[in-house]
N, C-alpha and C positions, 0 to 999 in steps of 0.2 A: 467784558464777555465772559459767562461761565466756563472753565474749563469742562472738557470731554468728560471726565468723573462727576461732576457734578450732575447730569443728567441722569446715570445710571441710582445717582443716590436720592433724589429726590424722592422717586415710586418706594424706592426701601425706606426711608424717614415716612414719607406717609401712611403707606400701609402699618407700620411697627407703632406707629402716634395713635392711630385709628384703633389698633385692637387695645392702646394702654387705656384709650379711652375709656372702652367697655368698663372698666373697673370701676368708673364714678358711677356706674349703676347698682343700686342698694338690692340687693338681690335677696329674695327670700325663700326660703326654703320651704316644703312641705313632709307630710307624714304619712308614708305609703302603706296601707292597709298588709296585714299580717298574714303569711300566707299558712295555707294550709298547711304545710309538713316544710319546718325547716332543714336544708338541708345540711347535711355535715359540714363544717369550718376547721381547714387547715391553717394555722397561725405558726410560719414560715420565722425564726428567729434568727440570723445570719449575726454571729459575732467575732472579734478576731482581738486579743489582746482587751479585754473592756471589763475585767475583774470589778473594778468600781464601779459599774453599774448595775451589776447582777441582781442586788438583792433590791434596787430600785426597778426593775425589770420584773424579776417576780409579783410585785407587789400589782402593777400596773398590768399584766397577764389574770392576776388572782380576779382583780375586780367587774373582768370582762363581764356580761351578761350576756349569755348564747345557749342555747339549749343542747347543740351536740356541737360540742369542741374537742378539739386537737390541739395539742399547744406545744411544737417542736425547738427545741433549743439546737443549731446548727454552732458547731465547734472544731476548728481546723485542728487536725493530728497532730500538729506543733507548737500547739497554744496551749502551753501548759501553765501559763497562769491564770490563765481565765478557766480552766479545767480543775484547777487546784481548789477552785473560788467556789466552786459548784454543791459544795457539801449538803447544803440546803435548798437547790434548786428544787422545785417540786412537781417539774412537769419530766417531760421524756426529754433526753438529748440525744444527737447522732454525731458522729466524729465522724467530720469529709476527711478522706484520706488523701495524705498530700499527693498534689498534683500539681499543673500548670494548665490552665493561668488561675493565681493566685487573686481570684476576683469573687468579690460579693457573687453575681449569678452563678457561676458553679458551683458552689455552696447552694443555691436555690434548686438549680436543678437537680443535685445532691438529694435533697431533702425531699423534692418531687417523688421520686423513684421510690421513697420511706412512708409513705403517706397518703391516705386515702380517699381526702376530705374531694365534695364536690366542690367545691368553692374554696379560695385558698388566696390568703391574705399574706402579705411581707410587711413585718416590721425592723425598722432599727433600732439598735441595744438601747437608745436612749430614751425611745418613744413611751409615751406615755398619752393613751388614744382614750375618749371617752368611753363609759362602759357600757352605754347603749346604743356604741356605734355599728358594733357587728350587724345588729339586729336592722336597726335602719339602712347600712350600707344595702346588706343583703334582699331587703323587702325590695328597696330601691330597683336591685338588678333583677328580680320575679318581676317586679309592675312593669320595668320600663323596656324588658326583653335584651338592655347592654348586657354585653359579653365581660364589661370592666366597671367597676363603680371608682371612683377617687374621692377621698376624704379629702378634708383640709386639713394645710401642715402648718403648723404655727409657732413662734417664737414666744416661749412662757416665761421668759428669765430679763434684766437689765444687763446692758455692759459698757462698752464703746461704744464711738460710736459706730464705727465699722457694725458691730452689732445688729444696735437701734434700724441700721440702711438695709441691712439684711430682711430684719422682721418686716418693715414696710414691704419691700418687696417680694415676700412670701404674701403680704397680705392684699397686694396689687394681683398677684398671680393667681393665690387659691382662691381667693374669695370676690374677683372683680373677674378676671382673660378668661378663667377655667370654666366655672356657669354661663359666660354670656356664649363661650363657644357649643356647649354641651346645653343650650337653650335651643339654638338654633340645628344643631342636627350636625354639628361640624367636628373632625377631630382634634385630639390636645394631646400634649408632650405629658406621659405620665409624671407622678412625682416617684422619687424611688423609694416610698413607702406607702402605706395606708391605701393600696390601690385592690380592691377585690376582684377577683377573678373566677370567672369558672374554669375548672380544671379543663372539660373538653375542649375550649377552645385553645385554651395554654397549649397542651398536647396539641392540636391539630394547627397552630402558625410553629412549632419546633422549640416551645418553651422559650426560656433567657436564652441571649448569646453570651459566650461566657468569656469572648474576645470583646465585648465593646463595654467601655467603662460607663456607659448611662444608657446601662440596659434596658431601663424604663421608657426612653427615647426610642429607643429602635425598635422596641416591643409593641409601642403607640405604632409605629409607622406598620408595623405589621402587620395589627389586627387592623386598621384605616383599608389596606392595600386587600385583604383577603376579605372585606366588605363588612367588619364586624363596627356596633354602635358603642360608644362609650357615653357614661355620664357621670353628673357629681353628688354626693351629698354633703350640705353645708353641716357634719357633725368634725370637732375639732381633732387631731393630734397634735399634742404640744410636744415642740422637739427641741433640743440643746444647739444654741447656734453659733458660730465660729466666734471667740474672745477675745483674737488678735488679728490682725491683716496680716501675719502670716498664714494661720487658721484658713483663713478666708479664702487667700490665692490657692493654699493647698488645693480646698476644694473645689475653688472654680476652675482651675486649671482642668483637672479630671471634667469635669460638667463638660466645659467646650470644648474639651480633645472629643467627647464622646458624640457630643452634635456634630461634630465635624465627618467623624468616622462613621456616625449616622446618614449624613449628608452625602457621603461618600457613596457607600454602600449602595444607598437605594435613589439614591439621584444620578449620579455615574452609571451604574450597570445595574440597570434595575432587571432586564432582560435575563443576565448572566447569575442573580440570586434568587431570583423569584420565583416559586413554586409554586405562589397562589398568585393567580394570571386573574382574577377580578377585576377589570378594569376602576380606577377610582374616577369620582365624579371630579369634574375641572376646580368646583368652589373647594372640594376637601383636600387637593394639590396644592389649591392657595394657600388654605387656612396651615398646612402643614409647611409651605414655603416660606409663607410668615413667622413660624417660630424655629426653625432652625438657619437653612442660610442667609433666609433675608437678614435674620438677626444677626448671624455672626457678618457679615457683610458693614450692618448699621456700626457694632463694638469696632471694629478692625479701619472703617473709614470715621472715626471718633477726632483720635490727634489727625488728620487730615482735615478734617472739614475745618475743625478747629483754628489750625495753621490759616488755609483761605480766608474763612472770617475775620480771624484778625487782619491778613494784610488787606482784603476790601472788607472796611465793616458797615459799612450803604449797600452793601451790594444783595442779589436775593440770595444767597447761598447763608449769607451769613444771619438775615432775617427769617428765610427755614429754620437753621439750628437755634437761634434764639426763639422763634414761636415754639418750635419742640421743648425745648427746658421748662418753657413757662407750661406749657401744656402736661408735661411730667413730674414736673416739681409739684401744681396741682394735683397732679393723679395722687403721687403722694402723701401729700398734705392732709385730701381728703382720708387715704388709708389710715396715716398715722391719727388721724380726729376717731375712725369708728372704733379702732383699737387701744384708745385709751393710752396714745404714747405722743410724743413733743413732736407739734406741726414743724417745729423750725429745722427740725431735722433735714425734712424734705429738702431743704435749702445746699445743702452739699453734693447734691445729686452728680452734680459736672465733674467736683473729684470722684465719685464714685465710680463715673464711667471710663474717667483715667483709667481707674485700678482695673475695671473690666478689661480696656485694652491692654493691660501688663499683661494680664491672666492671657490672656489670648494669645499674646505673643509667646509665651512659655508653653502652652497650650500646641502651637505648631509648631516648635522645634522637639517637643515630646512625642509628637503623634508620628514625627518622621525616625525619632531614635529609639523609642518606647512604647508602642500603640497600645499595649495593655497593662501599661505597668501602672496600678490601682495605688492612685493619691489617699492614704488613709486619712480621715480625719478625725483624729482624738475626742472621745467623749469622757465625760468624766467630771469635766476640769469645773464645770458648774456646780457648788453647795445647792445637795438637793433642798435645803432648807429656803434656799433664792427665789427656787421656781415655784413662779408665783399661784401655779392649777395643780396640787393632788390630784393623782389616778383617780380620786372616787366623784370627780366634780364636773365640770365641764360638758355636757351636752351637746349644744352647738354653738353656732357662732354667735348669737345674738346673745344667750347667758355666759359662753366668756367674754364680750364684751364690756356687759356691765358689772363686771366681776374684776375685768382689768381697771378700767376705769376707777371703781369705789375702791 
């Protein structure tokens, strides 16, 4: 007989299998006609301690193609060696004055208040985003009338394999769950870069929250709730991905402390913060149910289910979790084949979701003793000579592709 938890997880294993599914759909991207008058582009820079990356930053800023740009460098009043590093920055910088909380979006919102642009992008110190992405992000968000466009973020370097699991699952995410939801009309967990935005609706949902560490997450739930549309465009940013399982946990810890407090916020008392009273449609509840607590629910009942299957391994609980593996280990598989990286990877997935549950557990004892205390993750530590896409290359998905691949 299944235990009582078991029922509750089965609707969360299916529905989370269902949307991985969506990724083995080879999604193709189009090229949306140029609009009459483009408008201004704010390019949002949030750095903290990242000296080593500045003048590969510069470089990847320089090669932008945009007709009216802005290009803000954001630098905390006590980071003076990434201030020191500056000599030859060549755009404008702002110094956020110290404050609390010492978090990426108040540094955003910072820079908001400095800057004029209609439309206003954030990137990370390490990003290095196609140079025709502005232009197509931007066409993207005139044609399609979204309030948010989202690039795709992508792993351009070798390492671990902790690594290699990472990139797959950026490439399961931006380029399989992200399109097929913003195909159909549905909303998605921003990423916390390369997401374009129009300034009036930023201002009119209250900008970043500068208390919740995946401000991208809470920011999706916001614009979804005040009735706004998002979408994607398949143009690449290649980003520096964690080198060590410590790396990794650092960052995942902060990631689901932030869904969680996500989760919290606007699923708990949604009456008690909500300002914008838009009723949302039932399927955009799902689609948003689905990727924050049904997720964190699937990670968190991991060593459980686990535990059960082994001691009935006949039994359906333990035939659920094993259809899911195979079902995701393929999702994988197929990822890592479009991106030019080792199928066999795929194959570790079950300890990966270990480490997920580690993260988690660290993750809720944080959120109860530190709710905003911003897990930094180290850039740098990659020889830019490694990374295998130059600022000046990359277009979209389909030419890094075959670029990774050869």
């Amino acid at each position: 007989m299944w235990p009582p938890l078991a029922w509750l997880l089965v609707p969360c294993f299916l529905a989370v299998l269902t949307l991985r599914a969506a990724a083995l759909i080879r999604w193709q991207d189009h090229h949306d006609p140029e609009p009459a008058r483009w408008p201004r582009l704010t390019v949002l820079l949030p750095v903290y301690r990242e000296p080593a990356v500045i003048a590969d930053l510069a470089n990847a800023m320089r090669a932008l193609d945009y007709p009216s740009l802005e290009i803000v460098l954001l630098v905390e009043e006590d980071d003076a060696e990434t201030r020191a590093a500056l000599d030859f920055w060549p755009f404008q910088v702002l110094v956020v004055p110290d404050g609390r909380p010492r978090t990426k979006p108040r540094a955003v919102n910072f820079g908001l208040l400095h800057t004029r642009g209609e439309v206003v992008v954030v990137f990370d110190a390490e990003d290095r985003p196609a140079p025709d992405q502005p232009k197509r992000a931007v066409a993207r968000m005139i044609e399609s009338g979204a309030a948010v466009v989202q690039g795709v973020l992508a792993c351009d370097h070798d390492g671990p394999l902790v690594t290699r699991l990472w990139a797959l699952e950026y490439a399961v995410l931006f380029r399989g769950v992200l399109p097929f939801l913003s195909r159909f009309g549905l909303p998605f967990l921003l990423g916390g870069t390369t997401q374009y935005l129009r300034r009036d609706v930023l201002e009119a949902v209250g900008a970043f929250d500068c208390w919740n560490v995946t401000e991208d997450a809470d920011l999706a739930v916001r614009l979804a709730r005040a009735g706004y549309t998002s979408s994607v465009v398949l143009s690449v940013t290649n980003e520096e991905a964690p080198v060590s399982v410590t790396a990794w946990v650092h960052q995942r810890v902060r990631w689901l402390k932030g869904f969680m407090q996500t989760t919290l916020v606007h699923g708990v008392l949604p009456r008690a913060v909500d300002r914008w009273t838009t009723p949302m449609r039932l399927r955009d509840r799902l689609a948003l149910a689905v990727q924050l607590p049904v997720q964190l629910v699937c990670i968190a009942s991991h060593p459980v289910g686990m535990a059960v299957a082994v001691s009935d391994p006949h039994g359906p609980l333990a035939v659920l979790l094993v259809s899911g593996y195979l079902l995701t280990i393929a999702t994988f598989a197929v990822a890592a084949r479009r991106i030019g990286r080792p199928m066999r990877d795929a194959l570790a997935l079950p300890l990966y979701s270990f480490l997920h549950a580690a993260a988690l557990t660290i993750a809720v004892v944080e959120l109860i003793v530190a709710p905003s205390y911003w897990r930094k993750t180290q850039h740098g530590l990659v020889d830019p000579k490694a990374r295998l896409q130059p600022p000046g290359g990359t277009t979209d998905v389909a030419t890094q592709q075959r670029r990774h691949v050869a």
